[in-house]
N, C-alpha and C positions, 0 to 999 in steps of 0.2 A: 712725444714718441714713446710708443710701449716700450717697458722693459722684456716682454717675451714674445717679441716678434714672431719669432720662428714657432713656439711653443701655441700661439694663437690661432694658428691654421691648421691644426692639428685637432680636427673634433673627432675623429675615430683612427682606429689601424689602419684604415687604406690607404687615410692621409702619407701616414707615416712613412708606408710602402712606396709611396713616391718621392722619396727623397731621396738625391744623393747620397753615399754614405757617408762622404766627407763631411756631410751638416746634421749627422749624428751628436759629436763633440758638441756642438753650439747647441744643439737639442738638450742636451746632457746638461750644461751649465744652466740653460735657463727652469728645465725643468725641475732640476735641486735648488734653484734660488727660489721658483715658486713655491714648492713644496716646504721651504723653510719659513716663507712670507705668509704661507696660509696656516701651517700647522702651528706658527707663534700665534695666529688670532685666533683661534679655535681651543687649542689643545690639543693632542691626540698621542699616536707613536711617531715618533723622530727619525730617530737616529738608525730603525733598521731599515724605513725609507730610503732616508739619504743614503744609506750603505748598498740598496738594490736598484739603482736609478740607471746604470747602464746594460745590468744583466735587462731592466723588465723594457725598455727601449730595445735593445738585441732580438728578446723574445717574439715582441711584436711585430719590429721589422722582417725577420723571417717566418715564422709562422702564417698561418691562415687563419687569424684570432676571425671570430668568433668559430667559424668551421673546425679547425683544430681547438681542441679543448686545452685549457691553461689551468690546473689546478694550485693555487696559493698554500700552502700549510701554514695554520695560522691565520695567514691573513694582516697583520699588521706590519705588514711590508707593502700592500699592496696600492698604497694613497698612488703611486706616480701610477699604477696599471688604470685606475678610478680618474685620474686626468687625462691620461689618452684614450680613455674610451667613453670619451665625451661628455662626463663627470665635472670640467676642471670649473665651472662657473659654481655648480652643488657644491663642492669644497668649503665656499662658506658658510655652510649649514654640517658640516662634519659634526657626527655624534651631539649634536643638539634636536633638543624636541622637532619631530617631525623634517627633521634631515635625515642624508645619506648616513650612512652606516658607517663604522670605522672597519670591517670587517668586511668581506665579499659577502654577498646577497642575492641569489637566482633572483627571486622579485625586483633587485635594482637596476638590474644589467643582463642583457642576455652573454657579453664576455664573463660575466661571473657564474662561472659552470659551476660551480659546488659550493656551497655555504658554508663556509669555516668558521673558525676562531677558538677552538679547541686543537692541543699541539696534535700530531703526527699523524694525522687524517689523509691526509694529500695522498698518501700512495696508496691506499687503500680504495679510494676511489677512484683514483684515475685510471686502476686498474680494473675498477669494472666496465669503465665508460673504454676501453682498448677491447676488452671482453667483448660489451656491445657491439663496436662497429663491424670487428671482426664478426662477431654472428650475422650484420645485418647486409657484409660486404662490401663495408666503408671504407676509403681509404686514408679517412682524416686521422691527423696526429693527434697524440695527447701527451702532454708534458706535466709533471708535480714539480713544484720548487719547494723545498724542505729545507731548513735550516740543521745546522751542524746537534743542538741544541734537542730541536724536535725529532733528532736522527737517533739520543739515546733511550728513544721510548719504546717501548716491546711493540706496539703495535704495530709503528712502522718494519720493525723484521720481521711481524708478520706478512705481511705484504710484500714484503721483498723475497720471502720463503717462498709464497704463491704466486707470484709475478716471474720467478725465476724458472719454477714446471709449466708455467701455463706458457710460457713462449709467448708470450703478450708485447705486441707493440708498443712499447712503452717507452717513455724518457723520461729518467729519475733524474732532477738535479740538483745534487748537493751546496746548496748555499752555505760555504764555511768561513763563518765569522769572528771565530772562536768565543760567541757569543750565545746565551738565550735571554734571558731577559737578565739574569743573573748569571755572576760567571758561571760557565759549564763544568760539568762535573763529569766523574767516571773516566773506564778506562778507555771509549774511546776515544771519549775527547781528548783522552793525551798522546792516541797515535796520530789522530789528525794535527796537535801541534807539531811533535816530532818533525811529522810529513814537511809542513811551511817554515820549519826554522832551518836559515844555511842555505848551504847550496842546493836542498833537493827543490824547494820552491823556485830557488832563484831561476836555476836550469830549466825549471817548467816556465817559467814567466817567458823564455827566450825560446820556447819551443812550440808555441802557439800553432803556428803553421805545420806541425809535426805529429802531433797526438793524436791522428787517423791514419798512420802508416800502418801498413798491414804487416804482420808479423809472421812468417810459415811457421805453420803447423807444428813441425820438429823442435823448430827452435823456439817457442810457445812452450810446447811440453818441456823441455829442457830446462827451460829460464821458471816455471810454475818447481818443477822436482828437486830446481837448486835450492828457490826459497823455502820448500817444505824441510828441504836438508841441513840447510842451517836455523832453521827455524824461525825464521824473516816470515813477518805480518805486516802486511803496508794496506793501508784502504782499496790499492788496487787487487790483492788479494783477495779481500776478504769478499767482496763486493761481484769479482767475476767465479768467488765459489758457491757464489747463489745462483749465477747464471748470467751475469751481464755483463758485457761488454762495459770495460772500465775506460774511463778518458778521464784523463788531466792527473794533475791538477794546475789550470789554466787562470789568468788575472780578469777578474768578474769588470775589474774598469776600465780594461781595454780592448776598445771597440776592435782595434787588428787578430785578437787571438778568440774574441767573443765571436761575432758574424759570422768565418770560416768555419768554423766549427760547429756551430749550430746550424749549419745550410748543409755541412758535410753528414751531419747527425741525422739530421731530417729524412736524408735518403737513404738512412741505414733502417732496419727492420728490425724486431724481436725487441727483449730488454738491454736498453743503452745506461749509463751512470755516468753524467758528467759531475765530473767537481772541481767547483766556481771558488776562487778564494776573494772574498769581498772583505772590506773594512767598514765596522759601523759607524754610522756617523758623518760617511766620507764626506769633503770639502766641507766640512762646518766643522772649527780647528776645538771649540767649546764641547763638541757631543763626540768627535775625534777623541777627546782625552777621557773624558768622562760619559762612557756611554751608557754607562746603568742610568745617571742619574739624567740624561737625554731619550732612556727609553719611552717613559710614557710624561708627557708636558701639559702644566695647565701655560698657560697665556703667559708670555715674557716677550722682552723686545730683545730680539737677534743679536743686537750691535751690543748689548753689554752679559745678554745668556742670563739665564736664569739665577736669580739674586736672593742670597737667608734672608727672608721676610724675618718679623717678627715672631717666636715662639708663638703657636695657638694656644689660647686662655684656656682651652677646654681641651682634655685628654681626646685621644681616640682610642676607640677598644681593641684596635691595633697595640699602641702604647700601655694600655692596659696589659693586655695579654704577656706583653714582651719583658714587662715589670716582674708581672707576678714571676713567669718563666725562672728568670734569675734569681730572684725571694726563693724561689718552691727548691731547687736547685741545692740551695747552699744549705738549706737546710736537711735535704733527703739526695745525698750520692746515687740513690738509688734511679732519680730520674733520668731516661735517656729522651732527648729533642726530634723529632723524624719532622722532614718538610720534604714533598717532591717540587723540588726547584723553586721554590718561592722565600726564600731566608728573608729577605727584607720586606718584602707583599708584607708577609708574616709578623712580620715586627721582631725577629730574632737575629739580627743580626750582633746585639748587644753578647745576647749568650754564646752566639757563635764565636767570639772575640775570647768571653771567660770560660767559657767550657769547652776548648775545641773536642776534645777527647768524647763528650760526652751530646755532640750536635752531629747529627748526618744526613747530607743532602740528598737523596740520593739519587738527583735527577727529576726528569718527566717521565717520572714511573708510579701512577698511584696504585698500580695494582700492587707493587712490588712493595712499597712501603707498609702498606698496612698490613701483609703478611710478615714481613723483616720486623715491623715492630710489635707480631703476634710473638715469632718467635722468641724476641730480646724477653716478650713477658713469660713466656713458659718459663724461662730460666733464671726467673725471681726478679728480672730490671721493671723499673714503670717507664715504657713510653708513651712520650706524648705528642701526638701526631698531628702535627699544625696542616691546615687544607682549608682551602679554599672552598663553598657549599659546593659551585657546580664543577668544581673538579672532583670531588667526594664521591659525586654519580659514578665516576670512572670507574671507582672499585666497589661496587657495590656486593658484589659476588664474595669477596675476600671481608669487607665487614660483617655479612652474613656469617657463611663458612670457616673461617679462618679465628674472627676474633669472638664474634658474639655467638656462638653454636658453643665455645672450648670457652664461653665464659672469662676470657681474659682483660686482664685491667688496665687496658690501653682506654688513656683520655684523649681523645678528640677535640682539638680547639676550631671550630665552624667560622671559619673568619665568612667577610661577603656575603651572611645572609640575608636575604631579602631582597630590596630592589638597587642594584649598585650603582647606576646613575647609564653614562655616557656608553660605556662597552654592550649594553644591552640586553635582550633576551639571552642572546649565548652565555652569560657570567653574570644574570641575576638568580641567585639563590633562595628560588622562588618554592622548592618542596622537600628540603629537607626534614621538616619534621612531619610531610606527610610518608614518605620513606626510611624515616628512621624510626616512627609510633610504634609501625607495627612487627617491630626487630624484637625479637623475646631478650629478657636480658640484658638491655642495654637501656640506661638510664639516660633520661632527655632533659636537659635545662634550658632556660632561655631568659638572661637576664634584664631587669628593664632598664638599669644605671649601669655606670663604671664600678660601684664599690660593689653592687649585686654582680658583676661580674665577676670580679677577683674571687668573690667570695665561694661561688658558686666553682670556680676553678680547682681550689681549694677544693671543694667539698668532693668534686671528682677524682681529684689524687687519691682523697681519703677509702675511695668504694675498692672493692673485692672487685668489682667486673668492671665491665668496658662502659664507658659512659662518654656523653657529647655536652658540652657548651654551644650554643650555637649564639654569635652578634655579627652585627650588621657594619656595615663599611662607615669609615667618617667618627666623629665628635658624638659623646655624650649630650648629657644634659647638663653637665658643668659639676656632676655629685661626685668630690674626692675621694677616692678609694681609701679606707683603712689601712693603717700598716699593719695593724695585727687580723690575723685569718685564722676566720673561724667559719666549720661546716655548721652549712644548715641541714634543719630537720628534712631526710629526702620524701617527697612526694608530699609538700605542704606549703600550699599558697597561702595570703595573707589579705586581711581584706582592708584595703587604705580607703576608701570609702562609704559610711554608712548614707545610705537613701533608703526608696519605698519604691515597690513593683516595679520597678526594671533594674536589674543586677548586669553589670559587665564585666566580661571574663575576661582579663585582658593577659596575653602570651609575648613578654619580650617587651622590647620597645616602646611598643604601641600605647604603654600604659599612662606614656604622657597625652597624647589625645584622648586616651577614653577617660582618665580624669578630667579635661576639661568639657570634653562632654557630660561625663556626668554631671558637674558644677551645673550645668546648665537644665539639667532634664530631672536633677535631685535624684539621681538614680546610684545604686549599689557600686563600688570598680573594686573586683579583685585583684589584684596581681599574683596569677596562677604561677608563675615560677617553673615549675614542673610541669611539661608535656607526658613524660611517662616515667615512674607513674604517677600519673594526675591524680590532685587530690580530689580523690571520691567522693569523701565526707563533706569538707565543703561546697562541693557541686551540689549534694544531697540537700546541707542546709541552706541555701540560695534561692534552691528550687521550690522548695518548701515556705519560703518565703517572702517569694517574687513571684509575680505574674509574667515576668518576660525573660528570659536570661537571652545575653547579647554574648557571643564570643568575639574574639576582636585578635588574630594575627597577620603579621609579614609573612603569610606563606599562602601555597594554592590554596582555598577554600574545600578545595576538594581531597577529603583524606584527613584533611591537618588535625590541628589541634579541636577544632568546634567537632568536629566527628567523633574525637574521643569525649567530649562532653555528651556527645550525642550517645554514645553508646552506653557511659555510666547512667542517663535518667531510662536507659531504654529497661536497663537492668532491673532498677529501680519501680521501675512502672510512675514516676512521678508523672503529675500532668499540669506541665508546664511547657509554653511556647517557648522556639529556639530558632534566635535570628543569628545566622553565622555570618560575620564580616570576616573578608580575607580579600588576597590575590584571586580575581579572576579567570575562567577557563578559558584563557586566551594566554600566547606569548606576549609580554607585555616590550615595547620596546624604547630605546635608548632615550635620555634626556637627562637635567637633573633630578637629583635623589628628594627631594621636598615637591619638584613638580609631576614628577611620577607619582608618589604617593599621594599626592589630592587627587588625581587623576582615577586612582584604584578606589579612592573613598575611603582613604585611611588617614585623614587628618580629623581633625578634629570636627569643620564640617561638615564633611564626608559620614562619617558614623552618624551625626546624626540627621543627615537626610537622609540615610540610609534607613533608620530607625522608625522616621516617620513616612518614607515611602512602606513600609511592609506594611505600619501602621491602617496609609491609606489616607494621610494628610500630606499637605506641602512643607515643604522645607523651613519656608518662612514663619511656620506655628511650630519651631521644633523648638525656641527659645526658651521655655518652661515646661516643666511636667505637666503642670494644669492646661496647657493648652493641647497636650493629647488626648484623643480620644481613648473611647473603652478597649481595654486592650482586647477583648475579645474579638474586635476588628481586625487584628492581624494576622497578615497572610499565610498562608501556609508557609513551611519550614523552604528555607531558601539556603 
């Protein structure tokens, strides 16, 4: 006998649409028992699943999913929305090679209206797609689900700014978990606790059936001029002073105050804001209590939750970074810590703990941090602004303008550069050093061990201006970091292998393939160290001494690092061929991080069938130098 009877007849929303309500409940249980059965063999996000399993069943049930649009913010709440819309068998291919997405994906689903996985998106689009129908004379609905978390981010009140004049048919609703991925921060999030602690929640919970009474006009204005008077701010304030009809705050798991409400909702017009109060984790009592550490799961069995392995033998440049953090710290008062919402992502939670005074979160706000810790620098502090690559895109405008124009000495820690494994093209940090090359001012490192990281850390505190570290997600090479730190000479790489006519440039990581590449081909491997400014001089004598220079990074190919090689022999007039291995002009997408990178041709080998396709021989003659041909043979610059 199945365990998800009811759950198996359910391949789309119209299924669903056919069900009594009363087999909602039994829908509910079985669907959080699947999503717990699937997401322990996979891995994925947990706990903010489990925490939206009755709102995204609600949703569907009244809605006209796919005709009305359903935008996710985020996105990693969305596994049960990807089972009832006929996903639930894909599930066991979740964020593995050549599986479904952990994410919503227009190509994977026509229910998945908008492509997420970047925080506070959701109302920003769903308000154009309300824009649209209205121009086109549609009458279908469109709903954002946003989290409490993804609500402190400016972009979302952008949207809510413009959503409130445009008079757009919209439905915002606030999923408040008092969650985001890390505990929430800021001051709103401390009115929405206020709001759910006591009686004011409790009174909502018993009022379900109540929170679309209509209120006259008078006594509206009244009860708005009393709050202004005492100077009461509550979400439903703040929320219908942008323009929208405020409701709830109503209990996200129960189907009597969820249904009503969303079918009364539906027939209301202009901008609505409901707020859903959910628990993460719900009915699984292990990600109930601990739901940080139930937000994102590799593989464990349900019945005993997730178990301390043994310590890994090899750092990660996470744990690197979080090291040095506290080392750098104790020694220079001077440093201040900036992270937008990622303290643990980060590896800081250690410093968070010894430095409170001297750590600030300060949400999902990258724009906002990297100017907050432009300002901390005007005024003699060093900060150092921990981020993620592809969240770093977010502010690019304010690392331009703000830090690197004003020359200030904000270090940059680039965690998640390069290919991050399961989460995908959206959060592989696949161009930052072609977007950060061409920044005046700003100093670019990319280490290819743990100790070259610390060190290189180091050497950024030590600079006058604004400088980046950028590493990759995951375990070293096993090279223990020094206790003691010391700066390197900036803009000077080092050459760990001597060969003959072909020279490898290698950026970061990478340096442990293109040495054993070169073992093999008896060719040159530098480890460049420095993106900008690249050392010039030994690009110069390389060129001058090789018949072929090979550049070799975990970034786009296009812009990155091999382009600034490309542009020092352009200087030069040397004449020498230049084969640039990188990242792909394509999104590359989810899997793991070792079988992505064979896949780009960034293992070891990769470079060198690479090497020998430009060549113009097979793969299988790449085993020796002498079995290459003349290098005049190869192809144009690629």
């Amino acid at each position: 006998m199945s365990a998800f009877p009811l759950l198996e007849r359910i391949d789309d929303p119209s299924a669903l649409r056919r069900l009594d309500r009363e087999a909602l409940g039994q829908l509910a249980g079985e669907l959080r028992a699947f999503l717990l059965e699937s997401v322990a063999k996979t891995g994925g996000h947990l706990s903010s699943n489990l925490g939206t399993v009755e709102l995204t069943i609600a949703l569907h049930y009244v809605f006209d999913t796919p005709r009305d649009r359903l935008v996710w913010d985020v996105g990693h709440q969305s596994y049960g929305h990807k089972v009832l819309t006929g996903r639930r068998e894909a599930m066991a291919g979740l964020r593995q090679f050549g599986g479904i997405s952990g994410f919503p994906r227009r190509s994977e689903s026509r229910y998945d209206t908008f492509g997420t996985a970047h925080s506070s998106t959701s109302i920003s689009a769903a308000l154009g797609m309300a824009i649209a129908a209205r121009q086109r004379g549609d009458s279908r609905k469109v709903v954002a689900v946003i989290g409490d978390g993804a609500m402190s981010a400016g972009m979302a009140f952008e949207a809510l700014n413009n959503a409130g004049v445009a008079d757009a048919d919209l439905l915002v609703i606030l999923n408040d978990n008092k969650m985001s991925i890390s505990d929430p921060v800021g001051a709103l999030n401390k009115v929405f606790a206020r709001l759910i602690s006591g009686r004011t929640f409790n009174a909502a919970r018993r009022a379900g059936e109540k929170v679309l009474g209509v209120v006259p006009p008078v006594l509206e204005l009244a009860r708005r001029a009393e709050e202004h008077f005492k100077g009461m701010i509550t979400p439903g304030t703040l929320f219908e002073e942008f323009g929208f009809n405020y409701i709830g705050p109503i209990d996200g798991h129960d189907f009597d105050s969820l249904i009503p409400t969303l079918q009364n909702l539906r027939e209301l017009s202009g901008p609505r804001f409901l707020h859903v109060i959910t628990r993460k984790g719900q009915g699984y009592k292990l990600a109930e209590a601990d739901p940080v550490l139930y937000h994102g799961v590799s593989k464990f069995a349900p019945e005993t939750g997730i178990q301390a392995g043994r310590a890994p033998q090899k750092l990660t440049y996470t744990q690197v970074f979080g090291d040095w953090l506290c080392d750098m710290a104790a020694r220079d008062p001077r440093l201040m810590a900036v992270t937008p919402a990622m303290c643990s992502g980060s590896g800081m939670t250690r410093f968070a703990a010894e430095y409170p005074g001297r750590f600030f979160d300060v949400g999902i706000a990258e724009q906002h941090a990297l100017t907050f810790a432009a300002g901390m620098a005007c005024e003699g502090l060093k900060p150092v602004v921990a981020i993620y690559s592809t969240f770093l895109q977010r502010a690019y405008d304010q690392l331009i303008h703000d830090i690197a124009l004003q020359d200030l000495p904000v270090v940059f820690a680039i965690d998640r550069a390069g290919l991050v494994g399961a989460d995908g093209a959206t959060h592989h940090g696949a161009f930052d050093l072609s977007y950060l090359a061409c920044v005046p001012n700003l100093t670019v490192m990319a280490p290819s061990d743990e100790n070259e990281c610390r060190q290189m850390l180091y050497t950024a505190f030590q600079l006058d201006g604004p400088s980046a570290v950028r590493y990759p997600r995951g375990a070293g090479i096993g090279v223990t970091p020094e206790k003691e730190m010391a700066a390197l000479p900036v803009g000077k790489g080092q050459v760990r292998r001597r060969g003959r006519r072909i020279a490898l440039l290698a950026f970061g990581t990478v340096l442990a393939p293109a040495l054993e590449a070169g073992e093999k081909l008896d060719a040159t491997v530098a480890n460049m160290r420095f993106v900008k400014p690249i050392d010039a001089e030994l690009v110069r004598e390389l060129a001058r001494s090789h018949d072929v220079l090979v550049t070799v990074e975990e970034n786009a190919v296009a812009g990155g690092a091999g382009s600034e090689v490309e542009r020092v022999l352009e200087e030069c007039a040397e004449p020498v061929r230049v084969l640039r291995i990188g990242l792909p002009d394509r999104f590359i997408d989810h899997g793991e991080q070792a079988q992505l990178l064979a896949s780009a041709g960034l293992d070891a080998a990769g470079i060198l069938r690479r090497i020998a396709e430009a060549i113009g021989e097979r793969p299988a003659r790449t085993s020796a130098l002498s079995a290459l041909p003349s290098v005049t043979k190869l192809k144009e610059r690629s």
